[in-house]
Backbone as a ProteinNet text record, in pm:
[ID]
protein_1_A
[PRIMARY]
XXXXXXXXXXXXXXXXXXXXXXXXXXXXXXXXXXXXXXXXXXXXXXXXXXXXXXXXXXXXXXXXXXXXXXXXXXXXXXXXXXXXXXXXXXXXXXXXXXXXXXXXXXXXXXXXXXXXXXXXXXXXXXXXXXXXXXXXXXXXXXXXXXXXXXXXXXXXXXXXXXXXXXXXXXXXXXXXXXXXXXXXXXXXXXXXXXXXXXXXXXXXXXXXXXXXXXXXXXXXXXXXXXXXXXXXXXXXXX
[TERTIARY]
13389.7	13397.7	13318.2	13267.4	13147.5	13242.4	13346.3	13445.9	13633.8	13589.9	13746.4	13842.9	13780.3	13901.3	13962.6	13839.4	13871.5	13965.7	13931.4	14044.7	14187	14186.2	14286.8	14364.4	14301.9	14374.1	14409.6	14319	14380.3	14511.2	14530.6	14655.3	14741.9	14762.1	14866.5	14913.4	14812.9	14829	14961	14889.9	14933.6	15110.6	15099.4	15238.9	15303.8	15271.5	15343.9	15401.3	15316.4	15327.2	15441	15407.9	15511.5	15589.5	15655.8	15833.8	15895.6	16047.1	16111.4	16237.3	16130.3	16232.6	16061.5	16083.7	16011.2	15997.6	15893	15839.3	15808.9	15858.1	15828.3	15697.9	15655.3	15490.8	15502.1	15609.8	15631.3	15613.5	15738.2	15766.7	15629.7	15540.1	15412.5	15315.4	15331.9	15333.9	15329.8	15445	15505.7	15469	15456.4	15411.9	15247.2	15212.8	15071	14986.1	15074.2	15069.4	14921.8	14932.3	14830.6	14894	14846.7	14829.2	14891.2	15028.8	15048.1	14958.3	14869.5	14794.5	14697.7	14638.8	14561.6	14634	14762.7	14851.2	14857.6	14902.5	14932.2	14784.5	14724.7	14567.6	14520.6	14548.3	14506.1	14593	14717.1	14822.5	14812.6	14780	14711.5	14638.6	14502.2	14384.5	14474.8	14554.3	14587.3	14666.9	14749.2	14878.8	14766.9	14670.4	14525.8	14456.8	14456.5	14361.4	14465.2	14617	14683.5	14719.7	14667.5	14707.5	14879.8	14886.1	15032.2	15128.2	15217	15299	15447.2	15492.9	15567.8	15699	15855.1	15937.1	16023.2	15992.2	16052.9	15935.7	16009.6	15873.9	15826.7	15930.9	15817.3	15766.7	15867.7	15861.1	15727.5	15698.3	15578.1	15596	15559.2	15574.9	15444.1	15414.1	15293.6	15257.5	15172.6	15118.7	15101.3	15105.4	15050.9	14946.5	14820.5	14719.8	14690.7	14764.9	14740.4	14843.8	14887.6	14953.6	14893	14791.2	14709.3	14600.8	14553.7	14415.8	14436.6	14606.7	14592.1	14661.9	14678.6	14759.9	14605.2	14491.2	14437.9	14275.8	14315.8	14198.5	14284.2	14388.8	14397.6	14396.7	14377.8	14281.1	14147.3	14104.2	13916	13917.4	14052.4	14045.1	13991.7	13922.9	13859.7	13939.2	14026.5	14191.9	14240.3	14248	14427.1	14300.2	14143.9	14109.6	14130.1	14085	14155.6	14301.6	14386.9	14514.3	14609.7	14542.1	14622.7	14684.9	14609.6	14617.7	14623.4	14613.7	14648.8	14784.2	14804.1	15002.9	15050	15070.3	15103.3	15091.2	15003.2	15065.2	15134.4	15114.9	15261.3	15376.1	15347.2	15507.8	15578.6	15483	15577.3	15580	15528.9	15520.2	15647	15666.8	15791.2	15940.6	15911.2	16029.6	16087.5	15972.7	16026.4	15913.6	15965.7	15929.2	15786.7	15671.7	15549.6	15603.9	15518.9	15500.8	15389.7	15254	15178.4	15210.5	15189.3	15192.2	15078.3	15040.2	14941.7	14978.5	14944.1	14990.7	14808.2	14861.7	14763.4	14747.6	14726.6	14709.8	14885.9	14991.8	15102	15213.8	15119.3	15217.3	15162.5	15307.5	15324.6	15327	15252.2	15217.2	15218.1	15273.3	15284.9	15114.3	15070.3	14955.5	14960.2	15057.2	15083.6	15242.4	15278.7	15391.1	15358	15490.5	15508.3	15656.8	15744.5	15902	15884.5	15931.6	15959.9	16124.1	16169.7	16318.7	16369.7	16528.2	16603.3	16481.6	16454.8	16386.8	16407.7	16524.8	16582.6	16495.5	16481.2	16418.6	16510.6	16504.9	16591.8	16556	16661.1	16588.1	16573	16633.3	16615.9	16487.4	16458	16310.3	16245.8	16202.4	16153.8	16102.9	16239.8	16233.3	16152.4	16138.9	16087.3	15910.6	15874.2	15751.4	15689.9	15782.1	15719.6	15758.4	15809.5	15833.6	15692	15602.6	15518.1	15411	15383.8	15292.3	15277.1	15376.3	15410.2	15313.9	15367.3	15302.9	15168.9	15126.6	14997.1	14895.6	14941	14864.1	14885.5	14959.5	14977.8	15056.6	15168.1	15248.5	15341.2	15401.2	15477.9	15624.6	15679.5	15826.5	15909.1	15911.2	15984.1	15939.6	15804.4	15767.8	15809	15769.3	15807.2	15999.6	16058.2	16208.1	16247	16179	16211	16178.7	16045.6	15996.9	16099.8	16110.6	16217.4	16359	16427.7	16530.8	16524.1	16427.3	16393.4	16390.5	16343.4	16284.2	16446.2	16531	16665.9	16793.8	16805.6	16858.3	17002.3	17080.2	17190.7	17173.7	17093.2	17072.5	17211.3	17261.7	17357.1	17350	17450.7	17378	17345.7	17404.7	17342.7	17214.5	17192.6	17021.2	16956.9	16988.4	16913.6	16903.5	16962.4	16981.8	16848.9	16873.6	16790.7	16669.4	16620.2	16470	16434.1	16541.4	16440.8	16421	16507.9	16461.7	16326.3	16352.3	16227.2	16106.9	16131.6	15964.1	15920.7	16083.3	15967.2	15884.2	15950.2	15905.8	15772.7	15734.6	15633.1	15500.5	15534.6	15406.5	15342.5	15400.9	15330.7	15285.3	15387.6	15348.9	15273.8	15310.6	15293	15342.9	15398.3	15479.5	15649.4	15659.5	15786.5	15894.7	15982	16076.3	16228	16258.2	16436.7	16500.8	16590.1	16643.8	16817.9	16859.5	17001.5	17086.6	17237.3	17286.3	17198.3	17266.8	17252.3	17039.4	17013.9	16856.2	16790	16849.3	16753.2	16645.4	16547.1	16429	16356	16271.4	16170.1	16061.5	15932.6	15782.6	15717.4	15657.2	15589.8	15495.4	15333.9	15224.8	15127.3	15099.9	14983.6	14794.6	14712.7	14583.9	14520.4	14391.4	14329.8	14230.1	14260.4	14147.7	14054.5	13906.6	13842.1	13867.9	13984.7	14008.1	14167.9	14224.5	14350.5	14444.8	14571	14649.8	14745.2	14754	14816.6	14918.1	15047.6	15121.6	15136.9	15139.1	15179.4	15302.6	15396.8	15568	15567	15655.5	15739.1	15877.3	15950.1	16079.9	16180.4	16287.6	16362.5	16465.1	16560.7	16621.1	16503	16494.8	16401.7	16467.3	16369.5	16413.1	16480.5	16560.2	16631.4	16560.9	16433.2	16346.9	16252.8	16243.8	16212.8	16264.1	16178	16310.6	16212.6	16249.4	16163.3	16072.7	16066.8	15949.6	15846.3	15882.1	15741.2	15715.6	15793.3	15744.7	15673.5	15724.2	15567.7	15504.5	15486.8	15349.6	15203.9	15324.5	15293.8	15160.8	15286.9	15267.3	15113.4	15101	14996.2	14894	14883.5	14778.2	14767.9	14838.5	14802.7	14749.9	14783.6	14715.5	14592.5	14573.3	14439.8	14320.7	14376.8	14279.6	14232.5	14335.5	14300.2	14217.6	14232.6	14156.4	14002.5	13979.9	13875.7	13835.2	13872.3	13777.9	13751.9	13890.4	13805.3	13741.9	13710.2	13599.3	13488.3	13438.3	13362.3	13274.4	13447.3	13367.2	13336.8	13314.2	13291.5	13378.3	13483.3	13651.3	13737.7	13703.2	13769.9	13772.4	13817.3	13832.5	13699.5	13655.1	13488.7	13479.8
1917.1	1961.8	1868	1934.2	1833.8	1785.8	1778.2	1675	1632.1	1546.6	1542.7	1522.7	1511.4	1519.4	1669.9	1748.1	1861.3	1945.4	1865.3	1953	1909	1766.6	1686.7	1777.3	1800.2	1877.8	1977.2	2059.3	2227.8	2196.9	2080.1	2074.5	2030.1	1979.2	1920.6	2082.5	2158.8	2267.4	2372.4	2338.6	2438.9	2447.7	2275	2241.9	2268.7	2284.4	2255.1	2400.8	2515.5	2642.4	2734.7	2631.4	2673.1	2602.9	2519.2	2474.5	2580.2	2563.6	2623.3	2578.3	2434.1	2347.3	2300.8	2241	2150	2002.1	1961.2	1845.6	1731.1	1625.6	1475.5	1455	1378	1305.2	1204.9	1136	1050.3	1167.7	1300.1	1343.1	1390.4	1433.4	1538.4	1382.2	1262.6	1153.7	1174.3	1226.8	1243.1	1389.7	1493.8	1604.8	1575.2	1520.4	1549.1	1411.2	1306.1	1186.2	1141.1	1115.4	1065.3	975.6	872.1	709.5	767.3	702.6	730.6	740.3	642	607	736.6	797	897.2	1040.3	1078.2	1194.7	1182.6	1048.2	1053	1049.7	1019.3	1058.9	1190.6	1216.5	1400.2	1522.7	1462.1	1521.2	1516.5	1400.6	1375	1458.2	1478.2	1563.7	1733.4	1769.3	1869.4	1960.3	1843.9	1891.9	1898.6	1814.7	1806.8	1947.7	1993.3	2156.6	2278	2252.9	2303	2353	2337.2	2411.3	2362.2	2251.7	2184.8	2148.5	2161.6	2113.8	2007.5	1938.6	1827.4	1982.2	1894.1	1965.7	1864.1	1715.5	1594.9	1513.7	1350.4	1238	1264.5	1315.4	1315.4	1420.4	1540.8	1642.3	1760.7	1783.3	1932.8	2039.8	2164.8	2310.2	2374.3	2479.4	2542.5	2581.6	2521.3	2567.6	2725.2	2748.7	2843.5	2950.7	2836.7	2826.3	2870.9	2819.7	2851.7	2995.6	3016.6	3188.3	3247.1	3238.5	3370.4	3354.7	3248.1	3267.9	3353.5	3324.1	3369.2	3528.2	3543.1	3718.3	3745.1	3730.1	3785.7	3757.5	3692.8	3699.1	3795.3	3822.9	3896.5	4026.7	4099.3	4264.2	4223.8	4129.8	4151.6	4095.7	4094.9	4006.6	4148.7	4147.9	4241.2	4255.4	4131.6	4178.1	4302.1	4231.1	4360.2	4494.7	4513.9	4663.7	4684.7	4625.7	4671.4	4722.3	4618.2	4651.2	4754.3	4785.8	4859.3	4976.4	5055.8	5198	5250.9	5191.8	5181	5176.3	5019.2	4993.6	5101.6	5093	5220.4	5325	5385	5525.7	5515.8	5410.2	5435.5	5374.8	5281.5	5275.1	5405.4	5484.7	5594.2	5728	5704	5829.1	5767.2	5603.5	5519.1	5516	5548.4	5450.5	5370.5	5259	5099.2	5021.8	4897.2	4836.9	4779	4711.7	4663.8	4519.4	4423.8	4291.1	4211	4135.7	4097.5	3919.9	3834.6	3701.5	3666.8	3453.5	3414.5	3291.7	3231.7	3056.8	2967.7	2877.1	2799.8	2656.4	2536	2434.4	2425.1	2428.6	2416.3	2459.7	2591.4	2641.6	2823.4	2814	2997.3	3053.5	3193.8	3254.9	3378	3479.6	3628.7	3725.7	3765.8	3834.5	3945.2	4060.7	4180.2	4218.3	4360.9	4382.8	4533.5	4608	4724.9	4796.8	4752.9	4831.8	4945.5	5032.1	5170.3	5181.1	5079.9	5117.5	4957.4	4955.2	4797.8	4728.6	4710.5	4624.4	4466.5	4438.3	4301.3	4246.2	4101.8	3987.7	3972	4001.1	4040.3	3854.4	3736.7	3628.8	3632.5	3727.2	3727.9	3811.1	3895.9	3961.3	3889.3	3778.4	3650.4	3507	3512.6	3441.6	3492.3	3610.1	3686.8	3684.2	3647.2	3684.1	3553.1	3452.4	3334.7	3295.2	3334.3	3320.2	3315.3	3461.2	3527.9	3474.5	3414.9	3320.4	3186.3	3131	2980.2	3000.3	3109	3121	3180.3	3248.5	3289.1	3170.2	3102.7	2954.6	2845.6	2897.4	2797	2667.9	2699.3	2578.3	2560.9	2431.3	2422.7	2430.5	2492	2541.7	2435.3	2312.4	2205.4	2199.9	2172.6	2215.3	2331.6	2403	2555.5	2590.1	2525.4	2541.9	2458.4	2323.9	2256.7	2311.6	2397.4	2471.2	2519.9	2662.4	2766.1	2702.2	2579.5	2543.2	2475.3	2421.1	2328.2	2436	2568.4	2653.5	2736	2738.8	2798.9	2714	2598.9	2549.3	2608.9	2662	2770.9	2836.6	2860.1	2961.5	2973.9	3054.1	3068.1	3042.3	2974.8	2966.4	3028.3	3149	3234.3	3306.2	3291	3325.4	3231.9	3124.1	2993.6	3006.8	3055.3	3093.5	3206.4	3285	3383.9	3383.6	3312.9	3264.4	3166	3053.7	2993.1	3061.7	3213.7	3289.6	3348.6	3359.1	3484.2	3402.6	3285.7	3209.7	3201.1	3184.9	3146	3312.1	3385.9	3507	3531.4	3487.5	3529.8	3453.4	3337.7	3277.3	3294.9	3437.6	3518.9	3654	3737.3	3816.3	3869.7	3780	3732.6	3859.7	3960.5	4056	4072.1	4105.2	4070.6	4211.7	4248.4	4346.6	4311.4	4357.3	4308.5	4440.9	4488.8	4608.2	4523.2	4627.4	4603.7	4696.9	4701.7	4832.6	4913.2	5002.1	5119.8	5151	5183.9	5169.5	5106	4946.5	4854.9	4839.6	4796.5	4727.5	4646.8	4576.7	4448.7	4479.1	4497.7	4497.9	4378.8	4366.3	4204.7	4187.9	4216.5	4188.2	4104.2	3953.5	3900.4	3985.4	3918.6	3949.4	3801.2	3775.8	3722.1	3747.9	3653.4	3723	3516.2	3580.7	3445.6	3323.7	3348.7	3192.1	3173.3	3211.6	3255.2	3321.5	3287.3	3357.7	3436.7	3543.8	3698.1	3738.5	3807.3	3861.4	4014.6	4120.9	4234	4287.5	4324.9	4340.4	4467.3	4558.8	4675.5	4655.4	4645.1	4636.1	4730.8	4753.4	4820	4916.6	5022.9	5143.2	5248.1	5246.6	5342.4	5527.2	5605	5745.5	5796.2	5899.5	5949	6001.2	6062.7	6183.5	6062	5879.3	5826.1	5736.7	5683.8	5524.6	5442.9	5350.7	5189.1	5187.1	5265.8	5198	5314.4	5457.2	5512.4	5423.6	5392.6	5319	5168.6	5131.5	4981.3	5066.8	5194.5	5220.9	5247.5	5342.2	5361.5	5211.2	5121.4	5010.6	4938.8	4953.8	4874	4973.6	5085.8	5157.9	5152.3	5099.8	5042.1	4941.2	4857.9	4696.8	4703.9	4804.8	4829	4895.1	4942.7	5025.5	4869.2	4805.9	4663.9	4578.9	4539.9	4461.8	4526.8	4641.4	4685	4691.1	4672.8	4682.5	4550.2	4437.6	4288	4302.5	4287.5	4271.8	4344	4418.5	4497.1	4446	4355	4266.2	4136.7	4126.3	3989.2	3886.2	3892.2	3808.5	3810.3	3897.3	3887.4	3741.7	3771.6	3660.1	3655.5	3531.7	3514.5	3556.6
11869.5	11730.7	11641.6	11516.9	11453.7	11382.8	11342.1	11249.1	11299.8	11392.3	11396.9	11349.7	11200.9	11062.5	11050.9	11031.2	11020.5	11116.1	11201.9	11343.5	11354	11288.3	11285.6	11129.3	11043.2	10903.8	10971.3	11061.2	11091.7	11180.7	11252.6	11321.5	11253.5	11131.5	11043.9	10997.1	10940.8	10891.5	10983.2	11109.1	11231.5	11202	11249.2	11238.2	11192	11054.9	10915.1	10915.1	10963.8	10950.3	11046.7	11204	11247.5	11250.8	11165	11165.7	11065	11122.6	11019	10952.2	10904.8	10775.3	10784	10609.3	10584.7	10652.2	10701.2	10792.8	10722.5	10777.5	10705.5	10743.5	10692.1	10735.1	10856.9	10876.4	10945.7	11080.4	11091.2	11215	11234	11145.9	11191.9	11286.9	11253.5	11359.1	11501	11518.4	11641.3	11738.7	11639	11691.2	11719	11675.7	11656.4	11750.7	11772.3	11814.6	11733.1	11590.1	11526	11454	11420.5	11332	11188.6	11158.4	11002.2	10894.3	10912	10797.8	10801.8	10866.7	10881.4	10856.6	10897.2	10861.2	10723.9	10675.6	10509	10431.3	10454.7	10409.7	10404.6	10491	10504.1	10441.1	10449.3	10407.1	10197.1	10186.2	10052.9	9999	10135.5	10039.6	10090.3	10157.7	10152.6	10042.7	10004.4	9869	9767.1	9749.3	9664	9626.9	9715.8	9705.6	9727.5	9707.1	9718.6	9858.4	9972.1	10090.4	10140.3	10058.6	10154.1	9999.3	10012.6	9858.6	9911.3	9815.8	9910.4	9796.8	9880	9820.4	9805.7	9848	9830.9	9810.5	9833.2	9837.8	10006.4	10067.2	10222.5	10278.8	10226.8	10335.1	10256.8	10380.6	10315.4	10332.7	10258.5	10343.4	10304.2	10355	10341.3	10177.3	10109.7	9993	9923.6	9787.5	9751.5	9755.2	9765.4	9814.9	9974.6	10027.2	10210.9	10237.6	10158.3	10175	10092	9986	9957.6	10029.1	10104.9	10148.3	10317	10367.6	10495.5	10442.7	10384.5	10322.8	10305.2	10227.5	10211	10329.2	10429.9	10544.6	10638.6	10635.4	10834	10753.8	10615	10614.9	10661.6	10690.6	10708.2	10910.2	10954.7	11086.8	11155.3	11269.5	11411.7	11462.3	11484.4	11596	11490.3	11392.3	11346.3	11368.4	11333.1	11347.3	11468.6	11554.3	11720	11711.6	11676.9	11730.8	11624.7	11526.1	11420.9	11429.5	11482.1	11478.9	11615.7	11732	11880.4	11869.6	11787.1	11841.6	11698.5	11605.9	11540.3	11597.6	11695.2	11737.7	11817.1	11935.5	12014	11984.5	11860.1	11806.4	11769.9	11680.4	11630	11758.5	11865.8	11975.9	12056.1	12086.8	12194.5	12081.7	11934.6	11856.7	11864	11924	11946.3	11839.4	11815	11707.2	11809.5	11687.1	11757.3	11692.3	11804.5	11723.3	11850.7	11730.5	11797.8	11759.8	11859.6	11890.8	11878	11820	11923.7	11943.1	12028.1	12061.3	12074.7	12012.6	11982.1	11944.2	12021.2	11970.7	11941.2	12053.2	12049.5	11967.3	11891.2	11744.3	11802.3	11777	11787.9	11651.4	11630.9	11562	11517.1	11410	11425.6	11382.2	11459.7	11393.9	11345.6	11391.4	11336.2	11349	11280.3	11394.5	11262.9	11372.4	11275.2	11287.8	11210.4	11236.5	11218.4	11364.9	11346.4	11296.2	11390.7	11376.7	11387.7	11405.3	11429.4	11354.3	11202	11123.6	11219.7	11184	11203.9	11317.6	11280	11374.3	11514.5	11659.6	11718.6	11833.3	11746.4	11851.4	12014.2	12106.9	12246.1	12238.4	12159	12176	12150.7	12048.7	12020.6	12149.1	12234.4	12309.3	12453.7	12426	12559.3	12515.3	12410.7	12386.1	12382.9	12356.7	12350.3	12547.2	12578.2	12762.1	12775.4	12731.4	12789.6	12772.5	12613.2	12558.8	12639.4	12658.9	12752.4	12873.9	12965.8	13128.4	13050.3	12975.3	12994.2	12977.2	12920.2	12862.8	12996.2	13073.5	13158.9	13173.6	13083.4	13040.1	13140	13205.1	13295.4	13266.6	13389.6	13364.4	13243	13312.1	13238.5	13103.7	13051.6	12950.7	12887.5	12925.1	12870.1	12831.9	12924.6	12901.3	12743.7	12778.8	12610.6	12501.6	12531.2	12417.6	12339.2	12422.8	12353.6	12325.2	12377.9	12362.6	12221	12190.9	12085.9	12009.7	11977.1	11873.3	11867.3	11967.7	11945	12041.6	11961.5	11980.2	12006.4	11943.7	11957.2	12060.1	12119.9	12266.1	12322.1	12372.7	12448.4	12598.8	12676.6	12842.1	12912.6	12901.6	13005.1	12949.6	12825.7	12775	12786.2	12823.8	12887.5	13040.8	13132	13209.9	13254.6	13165.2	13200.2	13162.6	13032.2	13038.4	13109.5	13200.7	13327	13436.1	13465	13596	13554.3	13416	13396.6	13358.7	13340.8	13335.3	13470.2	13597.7	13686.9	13789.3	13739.9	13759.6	13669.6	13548.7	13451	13482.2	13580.2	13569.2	13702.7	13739.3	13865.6	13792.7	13758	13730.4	13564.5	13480.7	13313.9	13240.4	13297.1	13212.8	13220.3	13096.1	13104.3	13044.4	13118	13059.9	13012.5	12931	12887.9	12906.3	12956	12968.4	12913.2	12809.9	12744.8	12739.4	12701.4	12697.2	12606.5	12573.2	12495.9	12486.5	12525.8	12544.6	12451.2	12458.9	12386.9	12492.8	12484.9	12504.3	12488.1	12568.9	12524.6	12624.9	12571.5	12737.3	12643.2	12713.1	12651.6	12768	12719.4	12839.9	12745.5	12800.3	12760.6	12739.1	12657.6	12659.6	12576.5	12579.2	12521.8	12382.4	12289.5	12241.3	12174.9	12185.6	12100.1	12199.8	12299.2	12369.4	12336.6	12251.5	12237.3	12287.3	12340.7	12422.4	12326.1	12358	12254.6	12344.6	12292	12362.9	12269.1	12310.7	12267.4	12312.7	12196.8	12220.7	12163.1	12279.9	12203.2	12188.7	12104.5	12153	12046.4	12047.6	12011.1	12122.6	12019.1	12091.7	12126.9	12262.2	12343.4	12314.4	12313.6	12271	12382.6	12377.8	12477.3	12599.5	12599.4	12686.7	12760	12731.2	12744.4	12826.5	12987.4	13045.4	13050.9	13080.5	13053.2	13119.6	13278	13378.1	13316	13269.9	13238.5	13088	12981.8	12905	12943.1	13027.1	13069.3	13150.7	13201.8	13220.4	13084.2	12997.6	12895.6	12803	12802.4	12738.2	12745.2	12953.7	13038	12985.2	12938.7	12910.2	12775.1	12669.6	12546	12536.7	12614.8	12644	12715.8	12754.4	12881	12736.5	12615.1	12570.1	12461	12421.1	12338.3	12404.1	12565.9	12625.9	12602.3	12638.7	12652.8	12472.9	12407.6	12256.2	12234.6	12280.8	12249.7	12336.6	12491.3	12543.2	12451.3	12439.4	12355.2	12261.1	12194.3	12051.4	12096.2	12219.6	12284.4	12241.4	12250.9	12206	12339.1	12435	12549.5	12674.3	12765.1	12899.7	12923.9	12960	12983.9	13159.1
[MASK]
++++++++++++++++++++++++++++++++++++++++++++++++++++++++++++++++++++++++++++++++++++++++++++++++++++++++++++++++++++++++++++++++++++++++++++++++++++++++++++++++++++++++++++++++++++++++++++++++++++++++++++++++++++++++++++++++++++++++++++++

């Protein structure tokens, strides 16, 4: 990279974006394993141009500034024209909710989504997508278990339980299904895009005339029509 300041700001940024409490300067230290004196420097010129705002003397959260500039870049992103109107139709043809992922530089990320139905943030559908994100990137089990434990700490054991069977199942096969009572659902199949690892999620109450294994066939042929447009836009697996 021609500035390793600059790469060093976009990872303060990263951070900052995916916690969910405001972050001391000291801890972004520790995440980031960079020299105080250099976090609080950068962190300086960041609250400076508005991208970062303190809400104490230490802690930061994402600026004013850094939520209109990212609200108003992902209408002009190539991913969301790829993925817009693909996962919108088979959200509203499956009546399961869409939601697109990306992981990056150790911070998970939402790029799209679209509620058909069950609005609500559903955290075991959450945890199944970041499973999927972990093995596609190649992250190791042990690693990967602290992850999600750290991000839901509350986990219950036997949902701890069941995301270490299903990581070690995911980092063979990298797709992932949740089958629940009443025809809840979760499919969750990795793709790439730019060098970036993406996960694409359907999840919700599945329709009646509908069962899960023709819906992940369904799914693999939604993900098969996205691969083929990033490849296309030259954003795909090299």
């Amino acid at each position: 990279m021609k500035s390793s300041l600059m790469f060093k700001a976009a990872s303060i940024l990263e951070a900052i974006c995916a916690s969910k409490h405001p972050v001391a300067i000291k801890e972004l230290t520790g995440i980031l394993d960079l020299p105080l004196p250099t976090v609080s420097r950068l962190c300086a010129d960041l609250i400076e141009i508005g991208l970062l705002e303190k809400t104490d003397y230490h802690h930061l959260v994402p600026g004013i500034s850094l939520m209109r500039l990212g609200y108003q870049a992902k209408f002009l992103s190539p991913l969301l024209e790829i993925l817009k109107a693909t996962v919108d139709d088979h959200s509203r043809l499956s009546g399961l909710n869409a939601a697109v992922f990306g992981y990056q530089h150790g911070a998970f990320f939402e790029i799209y989504n679209f509620h058909q139905n069950n609005p609500l943030q559903d955290p075991l559908r959450l945890t199944g997508a970041y499973l999927v994100l972990l093995a596609a990137s190649g992250t190791k089990a042990e690693t990967a278990q602290e992850i999600v434990r750290k991000k839901y700490p509350d986990m219950p054991v036997t949902e701890q339980i069941i995301c270490d069977r299903e990581f070690s199942v995911l980092q063979t096969q990298k797709t992932l299904t949740r089958v629940a009572p009443h025809r809840k659902w979760a499919i969750t199949m990795p793709f790439i895009y730019d060098g970036i690892v993406c996960t694409l999620s359907f999840y919700g109450t599945g329709k009646e005339e509908r069962n899960v294994e023709a819906e992940v066939f369904e799914v693999s042929k939604v993900l098969s029509r996205i691969r083929t447009a990033v490849d296309r836009a030259g954003k795909g697996e090299e």
